[in-house]
Backbone as JSON Lines, residues from 0, in Angstrom:
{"i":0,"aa":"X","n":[5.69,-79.88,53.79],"ca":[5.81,-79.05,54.98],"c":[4.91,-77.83,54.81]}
{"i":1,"aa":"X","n":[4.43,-77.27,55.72],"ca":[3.59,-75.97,56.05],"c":[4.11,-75.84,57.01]}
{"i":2,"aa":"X","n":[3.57,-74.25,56.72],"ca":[3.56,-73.32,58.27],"c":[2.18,-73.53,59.32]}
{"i":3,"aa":"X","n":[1.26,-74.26,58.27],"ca":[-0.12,-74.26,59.45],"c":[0.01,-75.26,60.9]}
{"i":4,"aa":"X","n":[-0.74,-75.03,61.11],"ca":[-1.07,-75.88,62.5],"c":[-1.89,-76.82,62.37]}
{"i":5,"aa":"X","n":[-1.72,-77.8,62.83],"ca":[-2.2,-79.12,63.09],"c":[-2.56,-79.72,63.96]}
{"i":6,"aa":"X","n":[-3.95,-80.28,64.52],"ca":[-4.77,-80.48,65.28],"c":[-5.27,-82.38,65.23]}
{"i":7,"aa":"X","n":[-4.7,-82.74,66.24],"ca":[-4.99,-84.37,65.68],"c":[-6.22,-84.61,66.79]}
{"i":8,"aa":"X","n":[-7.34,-85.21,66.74],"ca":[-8.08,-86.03,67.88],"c":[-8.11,-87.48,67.56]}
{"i":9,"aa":"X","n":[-8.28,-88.34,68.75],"ca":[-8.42,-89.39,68.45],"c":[-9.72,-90.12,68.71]}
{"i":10,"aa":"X","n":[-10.55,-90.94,67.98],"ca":[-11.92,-91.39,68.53],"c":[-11.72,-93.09,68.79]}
{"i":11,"aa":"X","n":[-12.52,-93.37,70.03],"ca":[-12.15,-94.54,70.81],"c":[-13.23,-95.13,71.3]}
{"i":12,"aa":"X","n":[-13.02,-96.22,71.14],"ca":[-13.95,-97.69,71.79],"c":[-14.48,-96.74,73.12]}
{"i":13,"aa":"X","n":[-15.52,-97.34,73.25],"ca":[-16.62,-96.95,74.71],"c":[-15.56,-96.83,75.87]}
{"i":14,"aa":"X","n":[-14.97,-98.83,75.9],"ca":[-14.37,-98.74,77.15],"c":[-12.67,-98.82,77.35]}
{"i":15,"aa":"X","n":[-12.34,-97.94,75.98],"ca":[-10.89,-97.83,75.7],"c":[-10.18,-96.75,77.25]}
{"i":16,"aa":"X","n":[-9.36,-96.38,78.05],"ca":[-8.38,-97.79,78.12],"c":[-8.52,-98.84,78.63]}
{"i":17,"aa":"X","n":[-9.69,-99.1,78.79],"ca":[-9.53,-100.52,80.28],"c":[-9.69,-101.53,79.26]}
{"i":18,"aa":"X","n":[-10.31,-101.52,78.2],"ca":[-10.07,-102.99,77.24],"c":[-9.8,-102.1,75.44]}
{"i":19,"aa":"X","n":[-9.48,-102.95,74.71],"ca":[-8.83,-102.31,73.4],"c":[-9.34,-103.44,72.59]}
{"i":20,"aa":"X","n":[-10.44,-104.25,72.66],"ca":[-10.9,-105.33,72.1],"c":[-12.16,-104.92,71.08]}
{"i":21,"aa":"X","n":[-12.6,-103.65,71.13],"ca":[-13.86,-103.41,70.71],"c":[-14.32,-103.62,69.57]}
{"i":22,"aa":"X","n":[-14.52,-104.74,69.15],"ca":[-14.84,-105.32,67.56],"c":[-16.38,-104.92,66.99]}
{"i":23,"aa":"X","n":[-16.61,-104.83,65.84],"ca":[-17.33,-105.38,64.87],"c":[-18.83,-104.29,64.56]}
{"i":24,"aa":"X","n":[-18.64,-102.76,65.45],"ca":[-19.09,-102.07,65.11],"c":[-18.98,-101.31,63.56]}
{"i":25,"aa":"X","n":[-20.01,-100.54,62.88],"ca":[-19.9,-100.14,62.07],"c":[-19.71,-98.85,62.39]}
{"i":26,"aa":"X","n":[-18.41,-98.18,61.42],"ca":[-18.13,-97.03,60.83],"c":[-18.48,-96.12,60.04]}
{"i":27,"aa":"X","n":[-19.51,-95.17,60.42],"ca":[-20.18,-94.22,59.08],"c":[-19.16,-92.56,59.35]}
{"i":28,"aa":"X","n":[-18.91,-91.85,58.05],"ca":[-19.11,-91.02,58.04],"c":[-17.28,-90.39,57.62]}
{"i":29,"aa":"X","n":[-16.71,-91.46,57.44],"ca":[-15.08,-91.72,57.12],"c":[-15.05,-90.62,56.15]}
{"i":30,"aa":"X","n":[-16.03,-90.8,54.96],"ca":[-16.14,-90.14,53.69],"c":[-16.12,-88.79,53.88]}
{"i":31,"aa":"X","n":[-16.72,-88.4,54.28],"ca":[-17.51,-86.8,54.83],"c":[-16.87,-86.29,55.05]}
{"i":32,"aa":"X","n":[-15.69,-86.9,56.64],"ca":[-14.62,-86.0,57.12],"c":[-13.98,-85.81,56.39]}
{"i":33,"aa":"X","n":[-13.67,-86.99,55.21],"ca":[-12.26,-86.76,54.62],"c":[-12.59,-85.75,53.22]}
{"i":34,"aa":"X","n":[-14.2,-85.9,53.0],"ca":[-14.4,-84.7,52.19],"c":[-14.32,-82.73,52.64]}
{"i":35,"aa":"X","n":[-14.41,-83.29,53.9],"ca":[-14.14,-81.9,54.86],"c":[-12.99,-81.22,54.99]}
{"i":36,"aa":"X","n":[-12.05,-82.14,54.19],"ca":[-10.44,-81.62,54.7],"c":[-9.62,-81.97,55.65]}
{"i":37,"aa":"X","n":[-10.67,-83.15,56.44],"ca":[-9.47,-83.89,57.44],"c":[-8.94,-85.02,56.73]}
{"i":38,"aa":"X","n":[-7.82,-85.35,57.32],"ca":[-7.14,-86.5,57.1],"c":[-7.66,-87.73,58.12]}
{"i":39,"aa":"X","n":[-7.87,-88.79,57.85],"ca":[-8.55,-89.52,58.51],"c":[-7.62,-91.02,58.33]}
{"i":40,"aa":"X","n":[-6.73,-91.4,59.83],"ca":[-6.18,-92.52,60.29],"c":[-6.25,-93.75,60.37]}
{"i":41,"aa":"X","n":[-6.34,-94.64,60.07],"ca":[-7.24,-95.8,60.88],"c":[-6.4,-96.45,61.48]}
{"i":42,"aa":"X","n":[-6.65,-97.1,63.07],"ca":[-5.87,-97.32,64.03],"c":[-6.16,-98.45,63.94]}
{"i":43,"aa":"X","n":[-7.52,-99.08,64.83],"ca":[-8.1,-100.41,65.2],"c":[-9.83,-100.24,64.6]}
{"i":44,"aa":"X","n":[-9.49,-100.52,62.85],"ca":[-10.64,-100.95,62.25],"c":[-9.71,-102.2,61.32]}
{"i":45,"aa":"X","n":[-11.24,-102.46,60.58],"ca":[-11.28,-103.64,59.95],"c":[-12.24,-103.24,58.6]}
{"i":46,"aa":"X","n":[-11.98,-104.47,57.57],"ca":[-13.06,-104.05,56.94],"c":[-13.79,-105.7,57.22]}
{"i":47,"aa":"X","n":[-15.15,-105.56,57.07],"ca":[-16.04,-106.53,57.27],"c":[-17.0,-106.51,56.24]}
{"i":48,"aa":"X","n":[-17.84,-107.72,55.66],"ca":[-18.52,-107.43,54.2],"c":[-18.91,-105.78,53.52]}
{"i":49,"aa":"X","n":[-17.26,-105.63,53.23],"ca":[-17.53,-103.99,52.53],"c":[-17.46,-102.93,53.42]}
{"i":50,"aa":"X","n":[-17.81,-103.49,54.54],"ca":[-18.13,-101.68,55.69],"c":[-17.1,-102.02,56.43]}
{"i":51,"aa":"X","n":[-16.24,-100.66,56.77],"ca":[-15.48,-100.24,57.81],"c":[-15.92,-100.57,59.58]}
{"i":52,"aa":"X","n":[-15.37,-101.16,59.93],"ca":[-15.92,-101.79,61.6],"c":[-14.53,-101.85,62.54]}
{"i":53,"aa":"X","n":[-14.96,-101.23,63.47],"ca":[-13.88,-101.35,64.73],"c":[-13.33,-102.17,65.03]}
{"i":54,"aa":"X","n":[-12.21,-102.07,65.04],"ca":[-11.07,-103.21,65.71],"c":[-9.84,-103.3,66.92]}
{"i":55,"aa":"X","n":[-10.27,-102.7,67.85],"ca":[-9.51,-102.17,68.76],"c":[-9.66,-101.06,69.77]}
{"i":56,"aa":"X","n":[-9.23,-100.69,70.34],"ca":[-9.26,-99.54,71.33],"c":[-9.27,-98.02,70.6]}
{"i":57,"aa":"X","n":[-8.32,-97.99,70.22],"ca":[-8.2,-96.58,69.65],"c":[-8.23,-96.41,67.91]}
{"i":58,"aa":"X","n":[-9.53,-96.41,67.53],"ca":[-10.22,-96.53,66.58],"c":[-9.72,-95.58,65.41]}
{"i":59,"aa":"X","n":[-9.9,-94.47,65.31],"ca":[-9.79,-93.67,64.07],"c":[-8.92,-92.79,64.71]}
{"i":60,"aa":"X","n":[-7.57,-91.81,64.16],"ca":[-7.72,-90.76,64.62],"c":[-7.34,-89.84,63.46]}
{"i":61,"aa":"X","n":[-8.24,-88.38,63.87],"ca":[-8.64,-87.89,62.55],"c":[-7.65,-86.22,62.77]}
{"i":62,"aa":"X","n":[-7.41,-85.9,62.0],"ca":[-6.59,-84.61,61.51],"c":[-7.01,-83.47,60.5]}
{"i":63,"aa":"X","n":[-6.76,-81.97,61.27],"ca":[-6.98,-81.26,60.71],"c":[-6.2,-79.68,60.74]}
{"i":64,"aa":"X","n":[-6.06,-79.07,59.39],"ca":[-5.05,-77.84,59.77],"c":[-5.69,-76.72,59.37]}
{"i":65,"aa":"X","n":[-4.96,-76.05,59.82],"ca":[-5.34,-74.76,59.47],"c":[-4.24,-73.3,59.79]}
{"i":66,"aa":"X","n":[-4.46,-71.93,59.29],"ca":[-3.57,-70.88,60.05],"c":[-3.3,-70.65,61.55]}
{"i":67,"aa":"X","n":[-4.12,-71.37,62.12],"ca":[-3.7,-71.27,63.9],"c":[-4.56,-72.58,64.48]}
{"i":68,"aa":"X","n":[-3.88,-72.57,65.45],"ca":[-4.32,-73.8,66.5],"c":[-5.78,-73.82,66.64]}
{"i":69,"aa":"X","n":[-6.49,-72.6,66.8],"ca":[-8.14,-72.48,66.84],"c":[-9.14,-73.39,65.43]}
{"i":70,"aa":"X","n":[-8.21,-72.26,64.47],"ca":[-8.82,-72.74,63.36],"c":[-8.76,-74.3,62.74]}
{"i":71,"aa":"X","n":[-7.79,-74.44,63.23],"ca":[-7.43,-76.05,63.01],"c":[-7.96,-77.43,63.85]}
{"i":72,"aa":"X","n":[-8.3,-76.24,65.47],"ca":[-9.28,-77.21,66.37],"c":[-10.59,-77.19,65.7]}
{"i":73,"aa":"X","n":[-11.0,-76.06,65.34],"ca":[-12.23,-76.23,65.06],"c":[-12.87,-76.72,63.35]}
{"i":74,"aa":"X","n":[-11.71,-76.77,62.61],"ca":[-12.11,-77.74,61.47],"c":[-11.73,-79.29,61.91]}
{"i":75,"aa":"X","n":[-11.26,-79.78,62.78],"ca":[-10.89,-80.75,63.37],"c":[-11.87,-81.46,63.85]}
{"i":76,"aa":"X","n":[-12.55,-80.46,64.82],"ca":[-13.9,-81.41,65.79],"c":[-14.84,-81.27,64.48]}
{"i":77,"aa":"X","n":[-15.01,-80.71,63.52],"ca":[-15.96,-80.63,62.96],"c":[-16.25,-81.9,62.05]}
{"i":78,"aa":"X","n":[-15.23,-81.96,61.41],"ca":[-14.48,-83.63,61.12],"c":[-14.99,-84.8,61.98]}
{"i":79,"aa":"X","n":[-14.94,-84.48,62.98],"ca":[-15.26,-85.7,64.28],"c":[-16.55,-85.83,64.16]}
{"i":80,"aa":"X","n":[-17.12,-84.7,64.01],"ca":[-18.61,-84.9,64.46],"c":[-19.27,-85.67,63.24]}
{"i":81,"aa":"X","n":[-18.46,-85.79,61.95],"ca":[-19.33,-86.74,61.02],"c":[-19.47,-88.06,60.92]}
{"i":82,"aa":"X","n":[-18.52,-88.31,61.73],"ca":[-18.17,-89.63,62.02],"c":[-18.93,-90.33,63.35]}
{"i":83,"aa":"X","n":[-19.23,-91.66,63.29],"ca":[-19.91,-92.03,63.89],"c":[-19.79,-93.9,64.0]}
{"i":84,"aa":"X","n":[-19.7,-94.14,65.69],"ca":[-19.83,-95.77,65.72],"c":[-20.54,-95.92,67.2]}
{"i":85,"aa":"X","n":[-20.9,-96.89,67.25],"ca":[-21.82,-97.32,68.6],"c":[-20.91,-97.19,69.53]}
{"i":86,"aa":"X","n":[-20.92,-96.03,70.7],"ca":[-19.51,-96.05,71.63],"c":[-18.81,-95.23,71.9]}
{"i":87,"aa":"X","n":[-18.84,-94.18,70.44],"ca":[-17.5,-93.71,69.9],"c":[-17.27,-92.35,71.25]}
{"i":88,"aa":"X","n":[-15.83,-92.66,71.76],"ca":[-16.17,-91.42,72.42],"c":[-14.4,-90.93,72.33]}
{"i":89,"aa":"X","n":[-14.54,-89.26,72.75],"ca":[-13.14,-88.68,71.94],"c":[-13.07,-87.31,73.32]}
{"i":90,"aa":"X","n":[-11.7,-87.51,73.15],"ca":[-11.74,-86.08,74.23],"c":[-12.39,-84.46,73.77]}
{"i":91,"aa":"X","n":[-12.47,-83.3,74.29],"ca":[-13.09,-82.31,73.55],"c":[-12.32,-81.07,74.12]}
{"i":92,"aa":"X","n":[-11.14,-81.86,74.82],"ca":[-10.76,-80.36,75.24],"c":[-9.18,-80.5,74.63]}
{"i":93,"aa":"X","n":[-8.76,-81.28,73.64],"ca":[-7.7,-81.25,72.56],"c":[-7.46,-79.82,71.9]}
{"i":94,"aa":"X","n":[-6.17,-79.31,72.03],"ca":[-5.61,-77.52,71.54],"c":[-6.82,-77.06,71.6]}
{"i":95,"aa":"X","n":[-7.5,-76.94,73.25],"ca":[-7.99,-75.66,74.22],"c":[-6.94,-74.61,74.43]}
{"i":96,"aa":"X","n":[-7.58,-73.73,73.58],"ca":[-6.37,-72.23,74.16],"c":[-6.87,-71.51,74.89]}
């Protein structure tokens, strides 16, 4: 338990919600975030010869904290931004204060 705040986003298939099928893209950049201090989910991946690849609609979702909601949004997206798949798209207005 902590007192910090916690900031979750989620990153998603191109055409997540209308289909949740989105297979066989590759996943870069898992490492990075999670060297960054986020916690990093996996929803709808797979692994495929060795590399991490999409498996579903709602793909990764990644986590991050901090002393306030700001600080925790913004080590959060920062997290996001290392990550990367053909598609990948994520809301940006998640704990807007």
């Amino acid at each position: 338990m902590s007192d910090d705040a916690a900031v979750t986003v989620v990153l998603a298939a191109p055409d997540y919600p209308a289909r949740s099928d989105y297979a066989g893209a590759q996943i870069d950049g898992i490492s990075a975030a999670e060297s960054s201090g986020a916690l990093v989910f996996h929803g709808g991946t797979a692994v495929r010869a060795g590399a991490v690849v999409t498996h579903g609609g709602r793909i990764l979702s990644v986590t991050a904290t901090g002393p306030t909601v700001g600080e925790a949004r913004d080590l959060v997206y920062a997290a996001v931004e290392l990550i990367s798949f053909e598609g990948a798209q994520f809301r940006r207005d998640i704990a807007l204060v």
